[in-house]
PAGU-334208 format. One record per residue (C-alpha): residue number from 1; residue in three letters; chain; x, y, z. Coordinates in nm, 3 decimals, padded with zeros to 5 digits. Layout:
BEGIN
<nr = NUM, rest = ALA, kette = A, x = X, y = Y, z = Z>
...
//
This chain:
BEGIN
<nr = 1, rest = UNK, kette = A, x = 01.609, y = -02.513, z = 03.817>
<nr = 2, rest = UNK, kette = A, x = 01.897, y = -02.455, z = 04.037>
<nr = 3, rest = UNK, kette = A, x = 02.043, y = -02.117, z = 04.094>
<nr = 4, rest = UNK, kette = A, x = 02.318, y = -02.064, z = 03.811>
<nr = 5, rest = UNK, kette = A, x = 02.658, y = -01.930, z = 03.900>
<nr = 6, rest = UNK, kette = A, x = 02.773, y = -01.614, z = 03.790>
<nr = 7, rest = UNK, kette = A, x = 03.002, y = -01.755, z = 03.522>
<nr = 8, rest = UNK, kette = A, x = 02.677, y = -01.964, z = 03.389>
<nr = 9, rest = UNK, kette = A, x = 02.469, y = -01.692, z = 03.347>
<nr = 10, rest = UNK, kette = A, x = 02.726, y = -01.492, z = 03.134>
<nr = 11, rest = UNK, kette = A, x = 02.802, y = -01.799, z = 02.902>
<nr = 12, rest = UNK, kette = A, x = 02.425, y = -01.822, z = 02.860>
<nr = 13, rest = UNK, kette = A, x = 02.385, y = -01.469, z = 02.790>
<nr = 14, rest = UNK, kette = A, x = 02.656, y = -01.465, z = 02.530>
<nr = 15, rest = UNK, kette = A, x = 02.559, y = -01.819, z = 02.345>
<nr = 16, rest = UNK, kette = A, x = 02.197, y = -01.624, z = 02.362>
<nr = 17, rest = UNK, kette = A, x = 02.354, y = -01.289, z = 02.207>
<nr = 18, rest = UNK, kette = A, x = 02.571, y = -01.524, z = 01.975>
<nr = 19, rest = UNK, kette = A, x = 02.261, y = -01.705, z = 01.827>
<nr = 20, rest = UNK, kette = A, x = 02.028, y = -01.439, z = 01.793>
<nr = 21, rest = UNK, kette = A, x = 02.322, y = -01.262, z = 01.533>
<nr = 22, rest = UNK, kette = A, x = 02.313, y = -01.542, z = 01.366>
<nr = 23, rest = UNK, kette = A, x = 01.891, y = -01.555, z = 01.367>
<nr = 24, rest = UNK, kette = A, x = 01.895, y = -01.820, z = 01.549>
<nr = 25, rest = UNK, kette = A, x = 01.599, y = -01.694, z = 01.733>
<nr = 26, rest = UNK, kette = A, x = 01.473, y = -02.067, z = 01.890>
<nr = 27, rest = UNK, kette = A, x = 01.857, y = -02.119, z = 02.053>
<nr = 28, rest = UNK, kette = A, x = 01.865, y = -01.731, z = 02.178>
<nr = 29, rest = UNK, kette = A, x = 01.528, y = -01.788, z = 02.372>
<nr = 30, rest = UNK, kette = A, x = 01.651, y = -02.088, z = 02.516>
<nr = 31, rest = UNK, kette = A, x = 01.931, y = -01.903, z = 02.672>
<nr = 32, rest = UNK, kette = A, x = 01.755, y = -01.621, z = 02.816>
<nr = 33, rest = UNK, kette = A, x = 01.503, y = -01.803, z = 02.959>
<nr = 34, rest = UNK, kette = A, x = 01.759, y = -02.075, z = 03.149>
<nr = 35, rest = UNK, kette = A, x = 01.869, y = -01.706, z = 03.270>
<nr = 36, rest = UNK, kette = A, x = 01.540, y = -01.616, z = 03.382>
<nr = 37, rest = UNK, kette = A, x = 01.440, y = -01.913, z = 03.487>
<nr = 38, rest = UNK, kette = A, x = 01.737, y = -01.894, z = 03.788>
<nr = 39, rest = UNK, kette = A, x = 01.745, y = -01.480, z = 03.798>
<nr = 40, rest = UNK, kette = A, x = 01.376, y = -01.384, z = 03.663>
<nr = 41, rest = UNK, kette = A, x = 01.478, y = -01.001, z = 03.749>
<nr = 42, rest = UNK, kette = A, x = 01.798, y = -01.036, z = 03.537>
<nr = 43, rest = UNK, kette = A, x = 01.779, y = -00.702, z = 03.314>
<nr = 44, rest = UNK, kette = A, x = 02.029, y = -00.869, z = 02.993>
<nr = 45, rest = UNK, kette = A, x = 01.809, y = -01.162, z = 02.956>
<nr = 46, rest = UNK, kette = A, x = 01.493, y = -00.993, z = 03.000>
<nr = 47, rest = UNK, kette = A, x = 01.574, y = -00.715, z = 02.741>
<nr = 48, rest = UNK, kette = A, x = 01.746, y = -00.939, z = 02.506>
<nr = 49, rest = UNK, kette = A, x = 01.439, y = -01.160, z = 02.529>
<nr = 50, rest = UNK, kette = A, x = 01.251, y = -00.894, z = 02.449>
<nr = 51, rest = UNK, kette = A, x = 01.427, y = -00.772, z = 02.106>
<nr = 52, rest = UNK, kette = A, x = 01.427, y = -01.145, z = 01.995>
<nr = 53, rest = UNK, kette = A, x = 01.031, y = -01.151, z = 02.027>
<nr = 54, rest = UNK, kette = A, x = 01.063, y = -00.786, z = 01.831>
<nr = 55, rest = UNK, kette = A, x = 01.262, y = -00.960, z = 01.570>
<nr = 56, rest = UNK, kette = A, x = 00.983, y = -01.261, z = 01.502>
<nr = 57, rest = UNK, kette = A, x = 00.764, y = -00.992, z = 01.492>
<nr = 58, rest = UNK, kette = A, x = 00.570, y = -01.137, z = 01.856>
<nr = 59, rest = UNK, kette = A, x = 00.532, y = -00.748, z = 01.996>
<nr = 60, rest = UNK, kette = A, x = 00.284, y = -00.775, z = 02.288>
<nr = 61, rest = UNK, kette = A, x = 00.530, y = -01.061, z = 02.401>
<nr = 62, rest = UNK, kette = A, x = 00.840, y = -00.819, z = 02.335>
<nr = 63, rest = UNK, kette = A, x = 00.661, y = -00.511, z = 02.536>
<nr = 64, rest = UNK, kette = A, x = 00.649, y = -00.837, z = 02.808>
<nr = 65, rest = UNK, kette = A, x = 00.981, y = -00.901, z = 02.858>
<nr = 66, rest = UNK, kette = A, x = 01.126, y = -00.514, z = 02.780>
<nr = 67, rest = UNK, kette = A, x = 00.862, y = -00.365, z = 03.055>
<nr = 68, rest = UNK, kette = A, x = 01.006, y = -00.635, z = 03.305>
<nr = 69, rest = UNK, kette = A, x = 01.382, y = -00.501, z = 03.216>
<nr = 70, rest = UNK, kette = A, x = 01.257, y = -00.170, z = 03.243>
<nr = 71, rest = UNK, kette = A, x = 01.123, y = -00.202, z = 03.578>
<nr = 72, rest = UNK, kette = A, x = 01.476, y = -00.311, z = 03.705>
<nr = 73, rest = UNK, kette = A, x = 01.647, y = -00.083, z = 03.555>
<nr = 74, rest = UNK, kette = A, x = 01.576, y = 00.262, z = 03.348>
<nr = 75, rest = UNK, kette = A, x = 01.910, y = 00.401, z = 03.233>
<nr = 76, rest = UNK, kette = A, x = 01.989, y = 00.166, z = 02.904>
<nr = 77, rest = UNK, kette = A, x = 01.895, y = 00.410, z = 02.578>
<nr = 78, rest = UNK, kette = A, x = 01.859, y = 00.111, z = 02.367>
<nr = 79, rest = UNK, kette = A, x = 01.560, y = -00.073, z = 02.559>
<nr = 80, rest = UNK, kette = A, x = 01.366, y = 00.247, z = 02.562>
<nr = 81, rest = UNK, kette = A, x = 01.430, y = 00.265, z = 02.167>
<nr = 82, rest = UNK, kette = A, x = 01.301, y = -00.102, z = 02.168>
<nr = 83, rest = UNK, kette = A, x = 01.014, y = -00.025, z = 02.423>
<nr = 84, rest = UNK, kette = A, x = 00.930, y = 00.269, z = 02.136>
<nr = 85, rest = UNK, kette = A, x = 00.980, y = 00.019, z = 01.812>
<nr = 86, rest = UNK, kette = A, x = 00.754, y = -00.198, z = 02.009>
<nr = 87, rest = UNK, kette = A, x = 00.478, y = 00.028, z = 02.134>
<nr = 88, rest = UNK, kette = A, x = 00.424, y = 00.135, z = 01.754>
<nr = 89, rest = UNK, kette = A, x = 00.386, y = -00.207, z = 01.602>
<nr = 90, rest = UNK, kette = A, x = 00.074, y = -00.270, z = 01.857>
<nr = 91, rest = UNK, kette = A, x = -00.046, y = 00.086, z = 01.744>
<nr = 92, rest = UNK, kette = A, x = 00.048, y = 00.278, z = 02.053>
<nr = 93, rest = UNK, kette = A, x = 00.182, y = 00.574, z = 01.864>
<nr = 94, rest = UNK, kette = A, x = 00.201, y = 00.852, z = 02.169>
<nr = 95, rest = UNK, kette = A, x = 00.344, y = 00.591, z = 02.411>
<nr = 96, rest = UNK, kette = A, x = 00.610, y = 00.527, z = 02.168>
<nr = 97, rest = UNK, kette = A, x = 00.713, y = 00.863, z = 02.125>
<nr = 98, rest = UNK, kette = A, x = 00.756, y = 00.921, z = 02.482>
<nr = 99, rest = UNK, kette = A, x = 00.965, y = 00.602, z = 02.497>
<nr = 100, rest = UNK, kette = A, x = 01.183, y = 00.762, z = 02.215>
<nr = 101, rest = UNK, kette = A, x = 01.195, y = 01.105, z = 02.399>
<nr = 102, rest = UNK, kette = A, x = 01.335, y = 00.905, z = 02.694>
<nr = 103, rest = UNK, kette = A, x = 01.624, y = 00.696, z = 02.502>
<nr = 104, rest = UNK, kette = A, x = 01.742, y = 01.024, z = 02.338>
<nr = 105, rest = UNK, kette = A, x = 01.739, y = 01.191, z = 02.698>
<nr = 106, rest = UNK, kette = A, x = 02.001, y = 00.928, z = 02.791>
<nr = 107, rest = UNK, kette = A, x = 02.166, y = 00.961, z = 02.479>
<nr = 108, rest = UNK, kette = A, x = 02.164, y = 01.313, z = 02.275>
<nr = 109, rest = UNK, kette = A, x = 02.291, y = 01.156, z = 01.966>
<nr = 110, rest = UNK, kette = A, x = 02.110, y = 00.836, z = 01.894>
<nr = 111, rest = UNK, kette = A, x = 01.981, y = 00.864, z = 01.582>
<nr = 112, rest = UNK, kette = A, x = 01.771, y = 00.554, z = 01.502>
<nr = 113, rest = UNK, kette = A, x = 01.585, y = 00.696, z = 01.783>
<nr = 114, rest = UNK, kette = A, x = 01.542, y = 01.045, z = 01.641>
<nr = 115, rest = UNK, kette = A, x = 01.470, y = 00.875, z = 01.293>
<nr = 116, rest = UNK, kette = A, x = 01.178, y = 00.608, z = 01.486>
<nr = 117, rest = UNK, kette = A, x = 01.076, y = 00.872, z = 01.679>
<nr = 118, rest = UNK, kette = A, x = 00.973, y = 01.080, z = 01.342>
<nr = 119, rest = UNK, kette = A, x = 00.775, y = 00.770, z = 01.216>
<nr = 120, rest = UNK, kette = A, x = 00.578, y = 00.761, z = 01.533>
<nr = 121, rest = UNK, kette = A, x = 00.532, y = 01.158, z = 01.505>
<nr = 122, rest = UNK, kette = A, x = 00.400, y = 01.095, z = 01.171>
<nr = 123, rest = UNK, kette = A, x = 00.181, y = 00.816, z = 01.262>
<nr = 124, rest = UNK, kette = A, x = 00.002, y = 01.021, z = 01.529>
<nr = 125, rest = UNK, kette = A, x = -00.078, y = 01.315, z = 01.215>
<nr = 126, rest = UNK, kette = A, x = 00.187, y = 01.551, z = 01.303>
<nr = 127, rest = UNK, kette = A, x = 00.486, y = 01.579, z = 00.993>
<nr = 128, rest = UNK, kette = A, x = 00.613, y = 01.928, z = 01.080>
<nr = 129, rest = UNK, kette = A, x = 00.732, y = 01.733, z = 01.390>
<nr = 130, rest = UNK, kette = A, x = 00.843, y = 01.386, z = 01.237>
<nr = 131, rest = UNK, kette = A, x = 01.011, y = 01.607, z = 00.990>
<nr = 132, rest = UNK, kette = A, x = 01.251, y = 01.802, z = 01.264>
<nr = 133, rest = UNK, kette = A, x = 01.292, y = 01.457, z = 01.403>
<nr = 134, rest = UNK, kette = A, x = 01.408, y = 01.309, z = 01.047>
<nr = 135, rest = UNK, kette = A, x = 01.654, y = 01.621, z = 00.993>
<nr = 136, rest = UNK, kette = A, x = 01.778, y = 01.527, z = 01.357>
<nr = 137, rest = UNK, kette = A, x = 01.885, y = 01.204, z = 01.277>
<nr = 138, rest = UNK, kette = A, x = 02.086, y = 01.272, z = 00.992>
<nr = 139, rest = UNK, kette = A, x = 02.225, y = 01.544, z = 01.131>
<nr = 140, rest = UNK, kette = A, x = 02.371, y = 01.311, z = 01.343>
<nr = 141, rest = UNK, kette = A, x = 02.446, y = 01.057, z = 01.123>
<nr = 142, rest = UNK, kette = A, x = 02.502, y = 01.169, z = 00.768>
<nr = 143, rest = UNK, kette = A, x = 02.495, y = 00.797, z = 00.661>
<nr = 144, rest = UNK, kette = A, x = 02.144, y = 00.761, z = 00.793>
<nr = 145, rest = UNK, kette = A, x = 01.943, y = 00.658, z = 00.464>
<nr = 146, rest = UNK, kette = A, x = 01.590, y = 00.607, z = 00.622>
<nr = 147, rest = UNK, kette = A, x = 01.623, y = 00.936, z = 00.788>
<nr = 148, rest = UNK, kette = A, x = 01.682, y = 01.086, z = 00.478>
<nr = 149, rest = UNK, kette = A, x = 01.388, y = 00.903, z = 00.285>
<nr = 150, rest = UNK, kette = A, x = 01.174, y = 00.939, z = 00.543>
<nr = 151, rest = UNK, kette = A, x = 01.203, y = 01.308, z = 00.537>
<nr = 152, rest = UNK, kette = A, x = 01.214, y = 01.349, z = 00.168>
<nr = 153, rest = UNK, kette = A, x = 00.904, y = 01.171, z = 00.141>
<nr = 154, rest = UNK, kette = A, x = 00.739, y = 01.397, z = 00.384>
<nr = 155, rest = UNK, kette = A, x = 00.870, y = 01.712, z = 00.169>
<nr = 156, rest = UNK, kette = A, x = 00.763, y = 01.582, z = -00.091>
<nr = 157, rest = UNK, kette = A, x = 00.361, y = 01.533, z = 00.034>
<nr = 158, rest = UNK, kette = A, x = 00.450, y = 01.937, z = 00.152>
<nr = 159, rest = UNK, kette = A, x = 00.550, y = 02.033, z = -00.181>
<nr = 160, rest = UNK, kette = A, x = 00.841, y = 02.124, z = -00.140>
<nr = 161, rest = UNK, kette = A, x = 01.010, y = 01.939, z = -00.414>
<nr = 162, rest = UNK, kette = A, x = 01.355, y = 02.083, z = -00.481>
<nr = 163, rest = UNK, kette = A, x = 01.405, y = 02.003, z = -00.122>
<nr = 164, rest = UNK, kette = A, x = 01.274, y = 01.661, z = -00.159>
<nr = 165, rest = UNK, kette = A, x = 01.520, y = 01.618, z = -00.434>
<nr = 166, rest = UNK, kette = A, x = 01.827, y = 01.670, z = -00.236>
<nr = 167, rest = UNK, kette = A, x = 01.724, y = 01.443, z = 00.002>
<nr = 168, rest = UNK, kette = A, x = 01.667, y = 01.161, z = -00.247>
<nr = 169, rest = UNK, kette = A, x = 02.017, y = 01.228, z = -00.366>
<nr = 170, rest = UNK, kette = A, x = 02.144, y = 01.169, z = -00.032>
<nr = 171, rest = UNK, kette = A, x = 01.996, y = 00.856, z = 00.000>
<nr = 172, rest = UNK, kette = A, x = 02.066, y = 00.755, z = -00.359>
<nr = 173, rest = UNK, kette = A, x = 02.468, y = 00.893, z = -00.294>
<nr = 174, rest = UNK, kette = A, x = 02.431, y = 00.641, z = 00.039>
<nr = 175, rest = UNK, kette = A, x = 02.222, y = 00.339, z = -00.099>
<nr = 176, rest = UNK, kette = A, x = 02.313, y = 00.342, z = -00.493>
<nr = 177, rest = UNK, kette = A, x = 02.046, y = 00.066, z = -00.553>
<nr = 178, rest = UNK, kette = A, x = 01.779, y = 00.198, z = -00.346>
<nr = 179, rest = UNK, kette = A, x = 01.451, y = 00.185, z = -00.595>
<nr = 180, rest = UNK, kette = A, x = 01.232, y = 00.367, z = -00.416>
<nr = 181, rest = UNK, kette = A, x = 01.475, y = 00.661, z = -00.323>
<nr = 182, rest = UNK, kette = A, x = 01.519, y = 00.609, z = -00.732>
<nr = 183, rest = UNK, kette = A, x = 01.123, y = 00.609, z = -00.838>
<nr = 184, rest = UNK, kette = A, x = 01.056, y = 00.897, z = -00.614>
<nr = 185, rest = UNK, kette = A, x = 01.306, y = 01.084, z = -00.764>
<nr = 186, rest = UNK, kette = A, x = 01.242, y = 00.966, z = -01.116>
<nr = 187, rest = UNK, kette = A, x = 00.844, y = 01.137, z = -01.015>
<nr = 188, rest = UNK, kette = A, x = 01.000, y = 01.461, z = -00.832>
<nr = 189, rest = UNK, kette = A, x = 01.182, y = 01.498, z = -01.207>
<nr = 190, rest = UNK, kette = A, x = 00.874, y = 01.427, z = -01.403>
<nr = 191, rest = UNK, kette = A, x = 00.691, y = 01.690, z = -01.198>
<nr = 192, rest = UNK, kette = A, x = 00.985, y = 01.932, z = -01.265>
<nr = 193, rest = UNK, kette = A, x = 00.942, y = 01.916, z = -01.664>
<nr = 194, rest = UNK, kette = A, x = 01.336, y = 01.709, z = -01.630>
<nr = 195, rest = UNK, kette = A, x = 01.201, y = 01.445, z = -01.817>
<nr = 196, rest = UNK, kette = A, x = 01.498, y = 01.282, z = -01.961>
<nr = 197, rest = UNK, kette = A, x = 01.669, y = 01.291, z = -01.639>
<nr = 198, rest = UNK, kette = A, x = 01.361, y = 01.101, z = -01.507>
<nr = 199, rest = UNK, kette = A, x = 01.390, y = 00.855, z = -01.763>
<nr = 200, rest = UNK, kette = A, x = 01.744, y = 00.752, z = -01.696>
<nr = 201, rest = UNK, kette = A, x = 01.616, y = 00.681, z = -01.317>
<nr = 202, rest = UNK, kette = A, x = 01.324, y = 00.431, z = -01.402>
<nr = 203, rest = UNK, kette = A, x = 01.559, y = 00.280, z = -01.685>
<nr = 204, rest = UNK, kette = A, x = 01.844, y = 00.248, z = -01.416>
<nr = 205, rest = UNK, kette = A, x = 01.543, y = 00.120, z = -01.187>
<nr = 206, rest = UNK, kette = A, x = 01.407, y = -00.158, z = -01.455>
<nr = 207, rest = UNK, kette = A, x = 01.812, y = -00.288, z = -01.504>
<nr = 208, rest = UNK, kette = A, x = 01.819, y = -00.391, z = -01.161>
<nr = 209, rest = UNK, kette = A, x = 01.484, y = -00.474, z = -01.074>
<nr = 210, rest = UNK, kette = A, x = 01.300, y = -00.558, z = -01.377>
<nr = 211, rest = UNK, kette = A, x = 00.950, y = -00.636, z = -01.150>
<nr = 212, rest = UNK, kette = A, x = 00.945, y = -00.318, z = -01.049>
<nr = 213, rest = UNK, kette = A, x = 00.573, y = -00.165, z = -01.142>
<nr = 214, rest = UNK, kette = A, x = 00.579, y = 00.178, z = -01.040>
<nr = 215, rest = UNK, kette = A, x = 00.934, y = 00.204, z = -01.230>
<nr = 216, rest = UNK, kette = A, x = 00.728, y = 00.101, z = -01.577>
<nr = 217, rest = UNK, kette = A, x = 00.431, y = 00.306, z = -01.485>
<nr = 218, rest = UNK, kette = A, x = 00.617, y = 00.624, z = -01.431>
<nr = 219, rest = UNK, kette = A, x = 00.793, y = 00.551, z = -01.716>
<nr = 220, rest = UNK, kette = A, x = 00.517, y = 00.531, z = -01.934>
<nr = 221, rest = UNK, kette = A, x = 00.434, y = 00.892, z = -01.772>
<nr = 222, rest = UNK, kette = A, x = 00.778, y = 01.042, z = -01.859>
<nr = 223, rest = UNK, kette = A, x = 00.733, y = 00.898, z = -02.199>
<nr = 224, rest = UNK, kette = A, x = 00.368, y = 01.026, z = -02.217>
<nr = 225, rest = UNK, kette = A, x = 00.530, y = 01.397, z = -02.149>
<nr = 226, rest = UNK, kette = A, x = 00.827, y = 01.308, z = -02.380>
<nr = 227, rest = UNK, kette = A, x = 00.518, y = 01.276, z = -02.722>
<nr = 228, rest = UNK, kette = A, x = 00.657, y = 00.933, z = -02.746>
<nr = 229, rest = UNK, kette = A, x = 00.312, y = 00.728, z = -02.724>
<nr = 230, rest = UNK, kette = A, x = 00.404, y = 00.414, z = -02.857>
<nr = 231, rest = UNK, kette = A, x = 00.717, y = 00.386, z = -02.644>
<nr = 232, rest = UNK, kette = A, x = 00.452, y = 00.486, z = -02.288>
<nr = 233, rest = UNK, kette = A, x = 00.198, y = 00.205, z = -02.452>
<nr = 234, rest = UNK, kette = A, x = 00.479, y = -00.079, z = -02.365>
<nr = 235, rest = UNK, kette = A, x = 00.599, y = 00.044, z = -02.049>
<nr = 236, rest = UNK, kette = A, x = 00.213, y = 00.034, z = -01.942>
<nr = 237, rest = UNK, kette = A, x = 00.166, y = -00.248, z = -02.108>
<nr = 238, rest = UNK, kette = A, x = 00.420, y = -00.410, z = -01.927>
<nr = 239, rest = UNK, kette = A, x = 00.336, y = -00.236, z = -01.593>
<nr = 240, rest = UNK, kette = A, x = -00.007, y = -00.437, z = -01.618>
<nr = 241, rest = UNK, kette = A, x = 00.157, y = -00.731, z = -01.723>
<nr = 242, rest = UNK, kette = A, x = 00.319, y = -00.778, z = -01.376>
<nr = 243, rest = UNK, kette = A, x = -00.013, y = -00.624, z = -01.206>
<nr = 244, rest = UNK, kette = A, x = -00.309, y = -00.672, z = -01.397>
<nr = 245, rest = UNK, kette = A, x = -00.505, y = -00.479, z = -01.151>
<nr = 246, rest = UNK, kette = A, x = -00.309, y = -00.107, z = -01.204>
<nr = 247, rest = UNK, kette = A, x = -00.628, y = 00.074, z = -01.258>
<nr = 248, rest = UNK, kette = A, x = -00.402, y = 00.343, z = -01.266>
<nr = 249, rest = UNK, kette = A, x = -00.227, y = 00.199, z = -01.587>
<nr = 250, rest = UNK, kette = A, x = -00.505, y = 00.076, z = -01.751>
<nr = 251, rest = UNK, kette = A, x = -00.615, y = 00.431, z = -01.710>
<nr = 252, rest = UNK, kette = A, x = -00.322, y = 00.560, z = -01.865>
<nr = 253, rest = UNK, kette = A, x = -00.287, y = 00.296, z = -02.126>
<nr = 254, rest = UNK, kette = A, x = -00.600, y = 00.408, z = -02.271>
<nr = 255, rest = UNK, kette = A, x = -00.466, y = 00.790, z = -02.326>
<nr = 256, rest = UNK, kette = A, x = -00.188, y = 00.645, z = -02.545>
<nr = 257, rest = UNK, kette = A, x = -00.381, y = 00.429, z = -02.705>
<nr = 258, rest = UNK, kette = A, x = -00.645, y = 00.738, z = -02.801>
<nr = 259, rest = UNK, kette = A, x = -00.328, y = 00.919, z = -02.873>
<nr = 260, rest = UNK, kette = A, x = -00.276, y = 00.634, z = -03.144>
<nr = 261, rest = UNK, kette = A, x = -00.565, y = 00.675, z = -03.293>
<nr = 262, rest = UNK, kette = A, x = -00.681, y = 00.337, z = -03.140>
<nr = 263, rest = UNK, kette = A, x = -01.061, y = 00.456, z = -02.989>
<nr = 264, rest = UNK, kette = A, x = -01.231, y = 00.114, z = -02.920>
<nr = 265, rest = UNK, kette = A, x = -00.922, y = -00.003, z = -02.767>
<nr = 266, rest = UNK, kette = A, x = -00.903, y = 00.273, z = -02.543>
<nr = 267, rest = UNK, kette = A, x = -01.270, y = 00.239, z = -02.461>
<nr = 268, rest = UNK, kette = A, x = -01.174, y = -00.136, z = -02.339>
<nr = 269, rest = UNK, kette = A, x = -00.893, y = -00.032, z = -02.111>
<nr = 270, rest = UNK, kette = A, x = -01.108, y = 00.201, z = -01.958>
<nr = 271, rest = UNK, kette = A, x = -01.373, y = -00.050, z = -01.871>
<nr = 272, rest = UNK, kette = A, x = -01.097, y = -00.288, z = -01.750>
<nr = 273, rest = UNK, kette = A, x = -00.958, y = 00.031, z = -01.546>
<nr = 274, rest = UNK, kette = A, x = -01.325, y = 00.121, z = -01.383>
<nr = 275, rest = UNK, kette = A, x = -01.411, y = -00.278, z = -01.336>
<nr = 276, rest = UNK, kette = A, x = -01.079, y = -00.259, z = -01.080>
<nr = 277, rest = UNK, kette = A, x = -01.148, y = 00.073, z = -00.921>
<nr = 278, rest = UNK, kette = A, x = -01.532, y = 00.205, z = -01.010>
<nr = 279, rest = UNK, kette = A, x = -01.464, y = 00.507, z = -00.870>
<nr = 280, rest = UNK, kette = A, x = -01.149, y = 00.626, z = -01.022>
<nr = 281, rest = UNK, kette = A, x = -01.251, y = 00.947, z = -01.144>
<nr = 282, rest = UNK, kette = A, x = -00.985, y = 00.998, z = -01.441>
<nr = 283, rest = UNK, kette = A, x = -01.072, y = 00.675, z = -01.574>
<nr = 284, rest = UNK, kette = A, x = -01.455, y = 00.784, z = -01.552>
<nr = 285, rest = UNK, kette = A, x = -01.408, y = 01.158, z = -01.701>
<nr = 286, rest = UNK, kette = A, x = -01.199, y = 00.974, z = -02.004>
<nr = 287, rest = UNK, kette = A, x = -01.468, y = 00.711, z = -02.068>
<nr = 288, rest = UNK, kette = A, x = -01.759, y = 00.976, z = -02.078>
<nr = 289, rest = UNK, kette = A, x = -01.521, y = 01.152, z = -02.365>
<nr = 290, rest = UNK, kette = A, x = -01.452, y = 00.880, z = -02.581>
<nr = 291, rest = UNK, kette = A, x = -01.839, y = 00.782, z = -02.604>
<nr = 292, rest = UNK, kette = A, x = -01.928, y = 01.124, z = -02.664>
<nr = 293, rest = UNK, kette = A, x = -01.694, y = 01.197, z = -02.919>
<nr = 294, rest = UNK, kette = A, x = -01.831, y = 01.144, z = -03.241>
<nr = 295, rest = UNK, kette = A, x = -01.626, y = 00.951, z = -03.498>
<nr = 296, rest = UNK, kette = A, x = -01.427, y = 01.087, z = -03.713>
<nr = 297, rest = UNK, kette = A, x = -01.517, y = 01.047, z = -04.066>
//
């Protein structure tokens, strides 16, 4: 291909940048790789090649094209944050979190990279770290959602639930319709005795997104705590309905159901639960109750 001019090259890069917007991932390729084809060193196309094979999901093609822009040139923030993104999907965890360190070294307040770099942390087994990196990025950003999930998440495995809370509400207050900011909380409330409050967030959960399992699960749980057995039956019920293979609710299903006063029934769930997971222990401890229970007379 002949060498393109200057003014060439630009109008490729921008029908490229122009396309890819607008996922129109085949049409951006094309343009970058005219580029390349006259200018293979050309940093734009390369790295804009590169987050167009990140955004089909072809990484090991991505770390291709971003290593060849990051050999010409190592002072752009955002190709190291891609370089990181990338790095992680093919499972190099430490890599990536080098490649994060270096795109926040050129630029102290990117927050996607503090927020990526936190998911990487906790991908290599180290969540006091991913959790400073989470706080990081939404100190920088207060509208950062993920940051805010992420870490709440991570308090929340730590036990530390009020905390945990507060960052739910701050995703909740940024992403009204996020369901599982939503379920989370609605569980963070069950395990803080605020049952009715927990019900209103799996009811608000089930108005929006009516397929959402874990919202009729927990809510079968809050209704469970709430003595309200016949009400927890349906939401299982209808939990299993959309997933017939929640051991978990089958499990739980069965407790209302001996709450009921409906034994055999219960016994049945239970062998429906331990046919999907043998080795769920709850399920197993219930069974070996109801069979050695005597009836009553």
């Amino acid at each position: 291909m002949p060498n393109l001019t200057n003014e060439e090259i630009s109008e490729l890069i921008q029908n490229g940048i122009s396309a890819q917007q607008a996922n129109g991932y085949g049409k951006a390729q094309e343009c970058y790789r005219k580029v390349l084809l006259s200018v293979p060193d050309h940093f734009n196309a390369n790295q804009l090649l590169g987050a167009v094979y990140i955004q089909i999901g072809d990484y090991p093609l991505a770390l291709r094209y971003l290593n060849k822009a990051l050999s010409v040139q190592q002072t752009n923030p955002l190709v190291y944050h891609n370089h990181g993104l990338t790095l992680h999907a093919l499972g190099r965890f430490l890599e990536a979190v080098a490649s994060f360190d270096k795109a926040i070294a050129l630029q102290a307040n990117f927050a996607d990279a503090y927020c990526n770099r936190g998911v990487a942390l906790q991908s290599l087994s180290r969540p006091t770290e991913a959790l400073t990196s989470y706080q990081q990025a939404f100190t920088l950003n207060p509208q950062h959602a993920l940051a805010f999930f992420n870490c709440a998440t991570l308090l929340q495995q730590f036990g530390k639930l009020q905390e945990a809370l507060a960052c739910y509400e701050q995703v909740i207050a940024i992403d009204p319709n996020n369901v599982q900011a939503l379920s989370n909380r609605g569980v963070i409330l069950n395990d803080l005795g605020r049952y009715d409050a927990a019900l209103i967030d799996f009811d608000r959960i089930i108005g929006s997104s009516p397929n959402y399992v874990p919202a009729y699960y927990n809510r079968g749980i809050t209704l469970q705590k709430l003595k309200l057995p016949q009400q927890a039956l349906e939401s299982y019920e209808k939990a299993i309905e959309l997933n017939p293979e929640h051991a978990q609710a089958w499990t739980n299903r069965a407790s209302t159901l001996k709450d009921l006063g409906r034994v055999e029934e219960a016994k049945l769930s239970l062998e429906k639960a331990l046919t999907i997971m043998p080795d769920l222990k709850e399920a197993r401890a219930q069974y070996h109750q109801l069979i050695s229970t005597p009836p009553s007379s």
